[in-house]
N, C-alpha and C positions, 0 to 999 in steps of 0.2 A: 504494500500500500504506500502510497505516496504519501504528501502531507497532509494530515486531518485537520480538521473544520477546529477551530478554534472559540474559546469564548473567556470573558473576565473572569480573573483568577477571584478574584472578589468583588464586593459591593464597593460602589465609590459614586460620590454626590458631589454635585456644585451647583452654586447659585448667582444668580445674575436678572441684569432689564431684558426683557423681550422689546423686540427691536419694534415692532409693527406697534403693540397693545402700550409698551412704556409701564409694562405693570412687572413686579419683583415674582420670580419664579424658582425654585428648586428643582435640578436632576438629577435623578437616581437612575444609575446603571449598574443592572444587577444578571449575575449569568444566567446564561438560559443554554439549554437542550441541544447538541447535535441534531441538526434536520430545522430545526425550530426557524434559523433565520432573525434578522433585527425587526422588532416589532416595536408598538407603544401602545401601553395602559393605562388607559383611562378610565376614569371614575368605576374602578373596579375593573373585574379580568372580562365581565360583558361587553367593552366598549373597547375593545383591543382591534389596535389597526397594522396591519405587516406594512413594512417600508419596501412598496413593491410596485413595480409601473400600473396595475389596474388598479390601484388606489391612490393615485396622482391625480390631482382634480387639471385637466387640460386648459385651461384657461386661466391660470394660476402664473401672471406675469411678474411678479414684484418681488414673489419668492418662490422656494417649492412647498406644495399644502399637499399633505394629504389626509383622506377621506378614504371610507369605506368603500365599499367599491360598488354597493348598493342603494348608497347617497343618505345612508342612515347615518347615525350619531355625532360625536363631535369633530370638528377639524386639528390640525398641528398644522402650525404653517412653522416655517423657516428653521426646516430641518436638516437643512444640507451641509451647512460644519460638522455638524457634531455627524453625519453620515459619511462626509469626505475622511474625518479623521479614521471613523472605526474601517473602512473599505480600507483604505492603505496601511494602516497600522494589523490588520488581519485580523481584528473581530468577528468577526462571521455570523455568532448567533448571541444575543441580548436583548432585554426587555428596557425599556429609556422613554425618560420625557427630556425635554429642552429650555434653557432660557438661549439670552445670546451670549452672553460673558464679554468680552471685549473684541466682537465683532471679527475675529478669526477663527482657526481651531487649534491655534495652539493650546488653549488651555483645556481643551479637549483633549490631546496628544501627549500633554504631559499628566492630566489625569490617569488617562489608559496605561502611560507608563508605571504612572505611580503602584498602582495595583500587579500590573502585569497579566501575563496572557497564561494560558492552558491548555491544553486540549479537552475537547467540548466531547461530552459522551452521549450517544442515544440511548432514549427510553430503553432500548434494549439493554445496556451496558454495554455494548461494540462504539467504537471510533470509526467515526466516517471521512474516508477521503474527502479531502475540494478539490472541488473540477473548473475548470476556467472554461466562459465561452470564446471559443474564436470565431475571428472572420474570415469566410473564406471567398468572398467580392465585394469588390466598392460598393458603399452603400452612402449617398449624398443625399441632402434634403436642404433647399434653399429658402428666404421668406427674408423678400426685398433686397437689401444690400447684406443684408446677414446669413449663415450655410455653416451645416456642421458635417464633416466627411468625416467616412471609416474607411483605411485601406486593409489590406492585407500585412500582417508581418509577423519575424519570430518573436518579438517582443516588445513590451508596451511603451508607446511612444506618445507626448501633447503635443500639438503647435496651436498658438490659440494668439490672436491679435485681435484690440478690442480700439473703440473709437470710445473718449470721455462722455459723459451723462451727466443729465439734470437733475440734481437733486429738489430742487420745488415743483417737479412735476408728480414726487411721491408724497410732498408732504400737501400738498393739492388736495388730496385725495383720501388726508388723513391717515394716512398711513407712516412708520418709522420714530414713532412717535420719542421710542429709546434710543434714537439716534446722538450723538454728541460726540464732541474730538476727542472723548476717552474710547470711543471704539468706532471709530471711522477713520479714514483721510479724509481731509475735505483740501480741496482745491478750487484756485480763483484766478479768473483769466488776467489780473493784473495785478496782484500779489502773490502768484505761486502758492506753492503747500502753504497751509494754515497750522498745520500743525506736526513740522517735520520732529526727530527725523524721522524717514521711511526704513523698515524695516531691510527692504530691498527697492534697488534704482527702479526696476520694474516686479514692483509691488502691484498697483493695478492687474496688469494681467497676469499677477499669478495668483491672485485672488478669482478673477477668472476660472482658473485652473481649479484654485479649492473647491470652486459651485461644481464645475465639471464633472470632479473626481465625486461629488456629494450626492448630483443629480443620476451618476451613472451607476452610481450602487442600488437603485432601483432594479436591474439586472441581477442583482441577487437573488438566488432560488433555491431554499432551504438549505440554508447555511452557506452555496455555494460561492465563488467568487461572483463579485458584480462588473467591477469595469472589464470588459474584452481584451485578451491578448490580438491590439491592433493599434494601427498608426490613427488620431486620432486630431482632426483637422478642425479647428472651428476660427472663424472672425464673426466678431459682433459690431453693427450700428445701427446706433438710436437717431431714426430719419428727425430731423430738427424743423417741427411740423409749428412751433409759436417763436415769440421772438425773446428778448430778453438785454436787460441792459447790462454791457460789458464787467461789471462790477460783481453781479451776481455770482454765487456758489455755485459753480457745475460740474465738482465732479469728488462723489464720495465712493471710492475705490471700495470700501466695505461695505457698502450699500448698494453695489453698481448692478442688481437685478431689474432691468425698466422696462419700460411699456412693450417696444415693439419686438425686441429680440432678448432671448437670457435662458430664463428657469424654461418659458412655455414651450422656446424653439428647442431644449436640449431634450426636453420630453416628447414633443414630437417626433424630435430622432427616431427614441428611447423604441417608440411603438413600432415605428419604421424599422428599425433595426429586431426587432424579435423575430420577426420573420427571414431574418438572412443568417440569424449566427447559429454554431452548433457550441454543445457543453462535450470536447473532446477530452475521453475517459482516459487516454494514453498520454494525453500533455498535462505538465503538471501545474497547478495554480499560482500564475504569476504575481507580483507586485506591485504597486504603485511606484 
């Protein structure tokens, strides 16, 4: 057997603002079952949602939400840090709720560290291999001036280029409510960063990357790996449909999920893509 499905060696909690509602939140990630896969429980074990493309609400542009897959009980929206961290760091199967923490995943990454990993056992008591999907043809999907492509390859690869966004077109709308320079960038077209330094020169697009790697673990399927061993193409831009005076705040690198391209196009993929890749039982579960 290859490498088995993994899950938290222990309980481990944090707390933080949710980005969207501005209201104070705790989460608990606590192991769970080989096969089981990353889920979240709500208001008791009845209201449990799996972190999995038919429970992505499609229309969901600002962040990723998901919902039952039958349009019943309650939503989680802006779950993709804390999903980008457990996909690459090799969590595989776990029960979790969400706040935002400081608008990245490191404190995700060093939580997960904090505890450490194990191998995840089935209901049976047997350990279960992870299997990775691959690609085995391009598979592209465009919408407007923004396109996320899959190629073929032996191993996992990003290229992601992103065009700056408006941050008053979210708060427009009432939404990002826990937004502020302790867990965003914010940038201004004739003062530069607001609130340097940046963690990395090009922090923005690998933030990018972090929603990427968040959104693509929806591909997960009972415990298995979620991102695809494949080359993995995306550019995003936000068509500049109002105007705005030079002065304004446009572009918060930690918030940059917006209207016309982001969470909704990576999910569209997501759909697009289920029907091209296979879960090959002979290749072994790649990495981030």
């Amino acid at each position: 057997m290859g490498r088995p499905q993994q899950t938290l060696a222990a309980a481990v909690s944090r707390s933080g603002v949710g980005l969207h509602s501005g209201a104070c939140s705790t989460a608990t990630l606590l192991p769970a079952r080989a096969g089981d896969g990353r889920y979240f429980v709500l208001e008791g074990d009845d209201a449990m949602v799996a972190a999995e493309v038919g429970n992505v609400e499609p229309r969901s542009h600002l962040c990723t939400t998901l919902r039952r897959g039958d349009g019943g009980g309650p939503r989680v929206r802006t779950v993709e840090h804390l999903l980008s961290a457990m996909e690459a760091l090799g969590v595989d199967n776990c029960r979790i709720e969400i706040p935002l923490l400081d608008g990245s995943a490191q404190e995700w990454v060093e939580a997960i560290q904090s505890t450490g990993l194990c191998a995840a056992e089935h209901t049976s008591g047997q350990k279960l291999e992870k299997l990775a999907p691959e690609i085995l043809d391009p598979v592209y999907l465009r919408r407007d001036d923004s396109f996320v492509a899959a190629f073929p390859s032996s191993q996992i690869q990003i290229t992601y280029g992103i065009d700056f966004s408006e941050v008053e077109k979210m708060r427009g709308v009432g939404l990002i409510k826990g937004g502020s320079l302790e867990n965003a960038m914010v940038c201004s077209m004739t003062d530069g960063w607001l609130n340097p330094p940046l963690r990395f020169e090009d922090e923005p697009c690998r933030h990018k990357i972090l929603d990427l790697i968040g959104d693509f673990s929806f591909l997960a399927q009972n415990g298995n790996q979620g991102f695809p061993i494949a080359h993995i193409v995306a550019y995003k831009y936000l068509l500049d449909d109002f105007s705005f005076d030079k002065k304004t705040l446009i572009s918060i690198s930690g918030l940059s999920n917006m209207m016309e391209a982001g969470h909704s196009l990576h999910t569209d993929f997501l759909r697009h893509l289920l029907e091209k890749f296979t879960v090959d039982e002979e290749k072994p579960a790649g990495q981030c």
